[in-house]
C-alpha positions in Angstrom: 0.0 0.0 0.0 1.4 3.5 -1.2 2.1 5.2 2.1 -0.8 7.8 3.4 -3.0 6.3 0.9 -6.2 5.0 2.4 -6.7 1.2 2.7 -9.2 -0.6 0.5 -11.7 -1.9 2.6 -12.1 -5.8 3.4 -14.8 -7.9 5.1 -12.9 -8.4 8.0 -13.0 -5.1 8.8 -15.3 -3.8 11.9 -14.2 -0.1 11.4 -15.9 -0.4 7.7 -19.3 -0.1 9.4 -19.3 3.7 9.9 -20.1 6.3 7.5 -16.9 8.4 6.3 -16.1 11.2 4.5 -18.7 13.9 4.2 -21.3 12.2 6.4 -18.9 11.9 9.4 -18.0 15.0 9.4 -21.4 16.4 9.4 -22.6 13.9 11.9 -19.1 15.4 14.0 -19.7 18.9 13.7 -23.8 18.7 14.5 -23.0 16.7 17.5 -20.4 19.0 18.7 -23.0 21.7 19.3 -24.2 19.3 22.2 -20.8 19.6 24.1 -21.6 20.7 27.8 -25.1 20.0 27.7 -27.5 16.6 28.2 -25.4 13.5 26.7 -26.2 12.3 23.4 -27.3 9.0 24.7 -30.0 10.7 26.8 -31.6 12.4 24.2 -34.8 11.3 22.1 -32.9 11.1 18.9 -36.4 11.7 17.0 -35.7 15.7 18.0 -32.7 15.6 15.8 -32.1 13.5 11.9 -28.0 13.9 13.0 -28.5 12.3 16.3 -30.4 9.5 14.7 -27.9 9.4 12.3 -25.3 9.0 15.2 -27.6 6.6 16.6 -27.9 4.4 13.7 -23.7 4.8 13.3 -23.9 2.7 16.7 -26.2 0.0 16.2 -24.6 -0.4 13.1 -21.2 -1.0 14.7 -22.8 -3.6 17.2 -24.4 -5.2 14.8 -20.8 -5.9 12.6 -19.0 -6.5 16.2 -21.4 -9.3 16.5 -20.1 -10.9 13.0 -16.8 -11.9 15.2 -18.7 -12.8 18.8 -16.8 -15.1 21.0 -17.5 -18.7 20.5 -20.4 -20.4 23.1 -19.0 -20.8 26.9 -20.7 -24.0 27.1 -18.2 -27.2 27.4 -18.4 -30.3 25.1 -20.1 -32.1 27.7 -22.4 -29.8 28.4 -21.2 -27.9 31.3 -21.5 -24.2 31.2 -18.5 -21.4 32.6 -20.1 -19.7 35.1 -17.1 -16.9 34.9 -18.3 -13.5 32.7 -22.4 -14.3 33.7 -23.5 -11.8 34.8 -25.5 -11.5 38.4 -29.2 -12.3 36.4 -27.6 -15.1 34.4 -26.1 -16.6 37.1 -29.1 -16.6 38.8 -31.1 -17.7 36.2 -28.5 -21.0 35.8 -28.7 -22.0 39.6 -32.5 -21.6 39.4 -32.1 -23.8 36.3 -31.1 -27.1 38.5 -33.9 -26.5 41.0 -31.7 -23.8 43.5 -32.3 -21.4 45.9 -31.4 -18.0 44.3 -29.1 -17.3 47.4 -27.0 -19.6 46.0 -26.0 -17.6 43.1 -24.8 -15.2 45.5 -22.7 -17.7 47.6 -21.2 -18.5 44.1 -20.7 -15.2 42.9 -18.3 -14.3 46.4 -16.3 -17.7 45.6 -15.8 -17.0 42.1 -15.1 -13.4 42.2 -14.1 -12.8 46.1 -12.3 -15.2 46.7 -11.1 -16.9 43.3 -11.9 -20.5 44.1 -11.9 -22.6 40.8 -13.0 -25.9 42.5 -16.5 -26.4 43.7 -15.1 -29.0 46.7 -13.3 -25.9 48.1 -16.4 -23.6 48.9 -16.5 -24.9 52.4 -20.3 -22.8 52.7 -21.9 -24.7 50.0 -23.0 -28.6 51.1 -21.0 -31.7 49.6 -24.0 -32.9 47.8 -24.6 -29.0 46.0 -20.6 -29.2 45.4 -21.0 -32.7 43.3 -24.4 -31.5 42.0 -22.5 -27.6 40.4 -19.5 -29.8 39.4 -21.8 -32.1 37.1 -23.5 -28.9 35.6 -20.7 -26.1 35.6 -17.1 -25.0 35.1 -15.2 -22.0 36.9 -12.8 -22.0 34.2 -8.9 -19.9 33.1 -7.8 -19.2 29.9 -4.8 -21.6 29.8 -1.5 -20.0 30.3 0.8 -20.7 27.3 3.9 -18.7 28.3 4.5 -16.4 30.7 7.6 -14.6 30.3 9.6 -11.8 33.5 11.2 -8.7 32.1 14.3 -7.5 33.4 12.4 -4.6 35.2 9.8 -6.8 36.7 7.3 -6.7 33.5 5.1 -9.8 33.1 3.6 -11.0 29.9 1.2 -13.9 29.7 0.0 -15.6 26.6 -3.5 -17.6 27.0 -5.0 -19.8 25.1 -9.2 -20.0 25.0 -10.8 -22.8 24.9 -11.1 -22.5 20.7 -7.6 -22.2 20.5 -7.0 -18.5 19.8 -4.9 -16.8 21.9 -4.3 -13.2 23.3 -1.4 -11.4 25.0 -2.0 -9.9 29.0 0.8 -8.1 30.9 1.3 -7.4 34.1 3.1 -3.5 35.0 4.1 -3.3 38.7 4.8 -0.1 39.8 8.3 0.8 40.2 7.8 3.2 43.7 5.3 1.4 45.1 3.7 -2.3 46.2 1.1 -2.0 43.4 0.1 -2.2 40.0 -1.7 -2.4 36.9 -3.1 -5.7 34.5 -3.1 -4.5 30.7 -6.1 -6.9 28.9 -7.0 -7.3 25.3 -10.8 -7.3 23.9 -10.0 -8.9 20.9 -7.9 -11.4 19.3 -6.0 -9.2 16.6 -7.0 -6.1 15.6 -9.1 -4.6 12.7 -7.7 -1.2 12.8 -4.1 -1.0 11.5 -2.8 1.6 13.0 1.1 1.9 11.5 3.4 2.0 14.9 1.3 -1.0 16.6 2.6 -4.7 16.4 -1.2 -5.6 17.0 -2.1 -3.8 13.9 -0.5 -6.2 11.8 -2.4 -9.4 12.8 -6.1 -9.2 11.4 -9.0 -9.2 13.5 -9.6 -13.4 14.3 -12.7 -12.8 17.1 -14.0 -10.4 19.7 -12.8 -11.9 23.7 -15.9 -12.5 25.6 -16.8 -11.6 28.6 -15.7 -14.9 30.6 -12.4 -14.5 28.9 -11.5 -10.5 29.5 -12.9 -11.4 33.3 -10.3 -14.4 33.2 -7.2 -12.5 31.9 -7.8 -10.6 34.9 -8.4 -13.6 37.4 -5.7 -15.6 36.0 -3.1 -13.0 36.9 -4.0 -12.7 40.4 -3.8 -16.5 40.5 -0.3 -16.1 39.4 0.1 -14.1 41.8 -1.4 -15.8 44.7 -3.7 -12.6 45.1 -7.1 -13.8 46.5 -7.9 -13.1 50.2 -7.3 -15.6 52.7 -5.8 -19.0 53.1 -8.1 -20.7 50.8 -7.4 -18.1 48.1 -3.5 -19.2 48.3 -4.0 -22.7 47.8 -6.5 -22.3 45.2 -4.5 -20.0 43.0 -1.0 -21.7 43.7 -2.9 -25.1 42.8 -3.6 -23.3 39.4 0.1 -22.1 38.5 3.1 -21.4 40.0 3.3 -18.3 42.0 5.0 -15.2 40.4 8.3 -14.5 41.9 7.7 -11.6 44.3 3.5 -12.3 44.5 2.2 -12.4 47.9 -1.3 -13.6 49.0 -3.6 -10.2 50.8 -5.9 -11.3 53.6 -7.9 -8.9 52.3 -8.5 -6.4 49.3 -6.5 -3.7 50.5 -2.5 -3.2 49.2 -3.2 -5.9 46.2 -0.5 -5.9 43.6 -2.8 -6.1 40.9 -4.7 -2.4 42.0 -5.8 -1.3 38.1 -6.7 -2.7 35.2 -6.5 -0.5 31.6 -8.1 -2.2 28.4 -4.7 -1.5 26.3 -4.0 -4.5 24.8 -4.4 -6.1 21.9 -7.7 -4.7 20.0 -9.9 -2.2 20.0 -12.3 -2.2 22.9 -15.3 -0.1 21.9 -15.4 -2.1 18.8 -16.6 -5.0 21.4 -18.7 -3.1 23.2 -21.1 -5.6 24.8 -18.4 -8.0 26.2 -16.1 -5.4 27.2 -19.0 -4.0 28.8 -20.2 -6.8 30.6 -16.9 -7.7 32.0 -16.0 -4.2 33.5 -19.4 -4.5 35.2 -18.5 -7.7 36.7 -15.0 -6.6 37.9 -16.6 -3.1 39.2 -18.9 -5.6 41.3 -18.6 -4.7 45.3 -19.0 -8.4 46.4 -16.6 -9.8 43.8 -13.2 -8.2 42.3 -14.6 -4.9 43.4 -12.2 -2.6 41.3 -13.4 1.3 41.3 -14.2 3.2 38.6 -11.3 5.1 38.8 -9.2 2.2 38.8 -9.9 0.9 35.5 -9.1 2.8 32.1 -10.6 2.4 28.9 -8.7 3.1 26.3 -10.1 3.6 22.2 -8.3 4.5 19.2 -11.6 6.8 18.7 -14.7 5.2 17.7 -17.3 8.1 18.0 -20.5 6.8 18.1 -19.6 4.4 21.3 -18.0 7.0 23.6 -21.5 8.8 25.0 -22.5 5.4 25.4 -19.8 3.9 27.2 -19.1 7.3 29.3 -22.5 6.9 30.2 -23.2 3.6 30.9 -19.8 2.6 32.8 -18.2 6.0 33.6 -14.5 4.8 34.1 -11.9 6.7 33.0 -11.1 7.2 29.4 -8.3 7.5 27.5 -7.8 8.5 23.6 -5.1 7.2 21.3 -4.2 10.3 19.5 -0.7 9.7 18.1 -1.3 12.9 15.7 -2.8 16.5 15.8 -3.5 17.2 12.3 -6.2 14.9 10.0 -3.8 14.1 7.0 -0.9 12.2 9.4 -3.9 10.3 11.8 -5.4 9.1 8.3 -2.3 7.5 7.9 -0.8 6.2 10.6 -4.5 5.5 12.6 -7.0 4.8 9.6 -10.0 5.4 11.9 -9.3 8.9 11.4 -11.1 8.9 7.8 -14.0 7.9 9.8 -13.9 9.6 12.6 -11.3 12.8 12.1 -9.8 14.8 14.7 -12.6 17.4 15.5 -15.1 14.7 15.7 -12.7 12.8 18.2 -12.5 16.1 20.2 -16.4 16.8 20.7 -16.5 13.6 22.1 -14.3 13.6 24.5 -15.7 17.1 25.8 -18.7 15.3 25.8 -17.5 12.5 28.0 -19.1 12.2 31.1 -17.7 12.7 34.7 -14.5 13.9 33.1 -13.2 16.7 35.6 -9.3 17.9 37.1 -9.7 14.9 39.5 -10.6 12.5 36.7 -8.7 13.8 33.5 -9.1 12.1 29.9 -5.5 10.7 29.2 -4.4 11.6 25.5 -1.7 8.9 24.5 0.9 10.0 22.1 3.5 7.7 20.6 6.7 9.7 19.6 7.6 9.2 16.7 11.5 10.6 14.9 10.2 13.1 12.2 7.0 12.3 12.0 4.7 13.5 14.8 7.3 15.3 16.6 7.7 19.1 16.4 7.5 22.1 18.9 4.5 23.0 15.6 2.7 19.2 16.5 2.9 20.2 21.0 1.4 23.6 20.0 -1.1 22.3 18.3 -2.4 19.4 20.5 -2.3 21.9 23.0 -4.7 23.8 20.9 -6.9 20.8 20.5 -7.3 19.8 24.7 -7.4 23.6 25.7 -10.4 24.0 28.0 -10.5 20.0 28.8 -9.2 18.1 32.2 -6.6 16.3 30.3 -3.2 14.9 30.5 -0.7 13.9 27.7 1.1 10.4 28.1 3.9 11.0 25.8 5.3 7.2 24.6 8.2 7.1 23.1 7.8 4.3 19.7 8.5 0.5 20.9 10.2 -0.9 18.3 9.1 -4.4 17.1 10.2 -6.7 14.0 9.6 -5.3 10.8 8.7 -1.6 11.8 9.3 1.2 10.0 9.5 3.8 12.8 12.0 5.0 14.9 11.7 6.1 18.3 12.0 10.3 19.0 15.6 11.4 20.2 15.1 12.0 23.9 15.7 16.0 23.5 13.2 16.1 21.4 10.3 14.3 23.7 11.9 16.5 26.5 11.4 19.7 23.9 7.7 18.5 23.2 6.1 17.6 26.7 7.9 20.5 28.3 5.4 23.1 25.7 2.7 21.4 27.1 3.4 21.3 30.4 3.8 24.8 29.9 0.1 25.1 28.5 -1.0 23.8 31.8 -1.2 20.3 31.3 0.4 17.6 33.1 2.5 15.3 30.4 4.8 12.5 31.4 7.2 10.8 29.6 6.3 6.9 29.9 9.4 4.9 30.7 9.3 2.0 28.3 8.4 -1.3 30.7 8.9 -4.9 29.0 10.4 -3.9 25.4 12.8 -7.0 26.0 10.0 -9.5 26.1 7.7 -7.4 23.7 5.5 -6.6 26.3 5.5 -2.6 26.1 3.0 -0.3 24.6 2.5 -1.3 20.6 4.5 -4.8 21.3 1.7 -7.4 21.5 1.4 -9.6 19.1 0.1 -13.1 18.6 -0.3 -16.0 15.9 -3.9 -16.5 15.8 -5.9 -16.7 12.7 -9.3 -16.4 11.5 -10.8 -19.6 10.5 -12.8 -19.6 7.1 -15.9 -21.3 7.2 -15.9 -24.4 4.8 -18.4 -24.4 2.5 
């Protein structure tokens, strides 16, 4: 492909369900007049043909996300993963086998409290429920394939579904303090190309489910020997080995694993529903119970799915920007002909609970000679004036085959220290895990999409 020249569309594609060019644009600039006022998703889109239009840009993005849903959770044999139900489905399966509803609730605290995998370890339930859940359900993992320690204490993890695919999950600790953050995928591969990702280049296979985006999650705390109390340890170092330097909490309080940002491979709001679902599950009180402001959900810009997702789950957002100016974003992130820069923008001003104390993080890869001129920091300043926003400035990861090279570190220096100036805080990121290709734009696996035989 000739280089800034817009891909020809493929079947494959999710992102080829919006409306470009002219129609975006206008559906951008009509929905921009709403910024500061009721969300989008609140209105009756019969007041308005534009928000219709906006509206019927969104159901026609879940209804191509659905084209590549996960497979079934049900086993071979019949038995059904009771990880990623939610608190009704759950329900509704224990009522299914003649029991009380409180004991979806008893369930829900093993699973998602305490992390217990085995039915004969949930000491509250009766022996005969035990054998009687085991012959009907699974509290299943994603298998762990690899899972490979950076020099600086980095952890990547390869799992493998039950269909075979396989997606990339890495553990960040913090460097200052006894804490730390669990990067998930949504999807297996990616359907938007962006140019600097390693994720870009492997096509789009499937959407993650909920069950498996929950168990990414879960089967890093295992590693870690993270679940409260005794029963938590032996459950999750029966299930791998223990991490080197993970230590069991008797409680929820000082946990290693403390955030979780959907960073990884794919582009979450292009699987909405399961991303959604497992957030809400993880945000639970009587399970994971991760806040709000401890998860981060991170999109490359897919417009119509921001007002719903700021509305419906409210956790914090950040924005893949990588470029301040429509003709370099339509190149090196090809969303942009979709959804360009000012569209991007009234969106985020549009985003719910955004405020000083809950800023939208704008994530910049550097870039040499491409992106990164005093002329590129004035004008993203120009684009987040007036927003509660910060600038994570990334310096390019390098992976095999790339065509990029990373921004000398004057030059990054030179570039966050113009917005800084403009009021906004913007750190440099310190590359974590480039020696196992576990930093930001590294992931990568070998999954493929199976063709259907005719």
């Amino acid at each position: 492909m000739t280089q800034g020249q817009p891909a020809a569309p493929t079947p494959a594609s999710i992102a080829d369900v919006a409306p470009g060019g002219h129609v975006g644009r206008r559906v951008g600039r009509a929905v921009g007049r709403t910024a500061g006022l009721t969300p989008v998703s609140a209105l009756d889109p019969t007041l308005d043909p534009v928000l219709d239009l906006t509206a019927a840009e969104r159901a026609r993005v879940l209804a191509k996300s659905a084209l590549f849903d996960p497979p079934t959770t049900q086993l071979p044999d019949g038995r059904r993963d009771l990880v990623g139900m939610s608190r009704a489905e759950l329900a509704a399966a224990v009522a299914a086998i003649g029991e009380a509803p409180f004991r979806a609730k008893q369930l829900w605290h093993w699973i998602y409290h305490r992390g217990v995998t085995d039915f004969d370890l949930m000491s509250t339930i009766a022996r005969p429920l035990q054998g009687k859940l085991a012959a009907h359900f699974v509290v299943g993992r994603p298998q762990t394939v690899t899972a490979q320690l950076s020099t600086d204490a980095t952890q990547k993890f390869l799992f493998r579904f039950r269909d075979g695919q396989e997606a990339e999950t890495v553990y960040i600790p913090s460097l200052e303090e006894d804490r730390g953050a669990v990067c998930v995928s949504s999807q297996v591969g990616c359907t938007l190309s962006c140019r600097f990702c390693h994720t870009g280049t492997q096509t789009l296979t499937r959407n993650l489910g909920a069950a498996e985006i929950v168990g990414q999650f879960m089967a890093a705390r295992d590693a870690y020997a993270e679940w409260p109390g005794t029963d938590g340890l032996k459950n999750g170092e029966a299930q791998g080995e223990k991490v080197q330097g993970g230590k069991n909490h008797g409680d929820n309080t000082g946990r290693l694993l403390s955030n979780i940002v959907f960073m990884g491979m794919g582009e979450p709001l292009y699987n909405y529903v399961n991303v959604a679902k497992a957030i809400t599950i993880l945000m639970d009180n009587e399970g994971i119970a991760l806040s709000r402001r401890r998860i981060t959900l991170s999109t490359s810009g897919v417009v119509p799915m921001m007002d719903r997702a700021g509305a419906e789950l409210g956790v914090n957002l950040a924005v893949s920007l990588h470029a301040v100016r429509d003709a370099l974003r339509d190149e090196i992130v090809p969303l942009n002909r979709k959804y360009p820069i000012a569209e991007l923008m009234a969106a985020c001003r549009r985003y719910p609970g955004a405020s000083n104390a809950r800023r939208i993080t704008f994530e910049y890869v550097m870039l040499k000679g491409v992106n990164d001129t005093p002329a590129d920091a004035r004008e993203l300043v120009r684009l987040i004036a007036g927003m509660p926003a910060k600038v994570n400035l990334i310096p390019f990861n390098p992976w095999p085959g790339s065509a990029y090279e990373t921004s000398m570190p004057a030059v990054i220096d030179r570039f966050a220290q113009i917005v800084m100036d403009a009021g906004f805080a913007s750190p440099v990121r310190s590359p974590r895990g480039r020696d196992i290709l576990a930093a930001c734009g590294q992931l990568r696996t070998e999954s493929r999409r199976q063709r259907s035989v005719a």
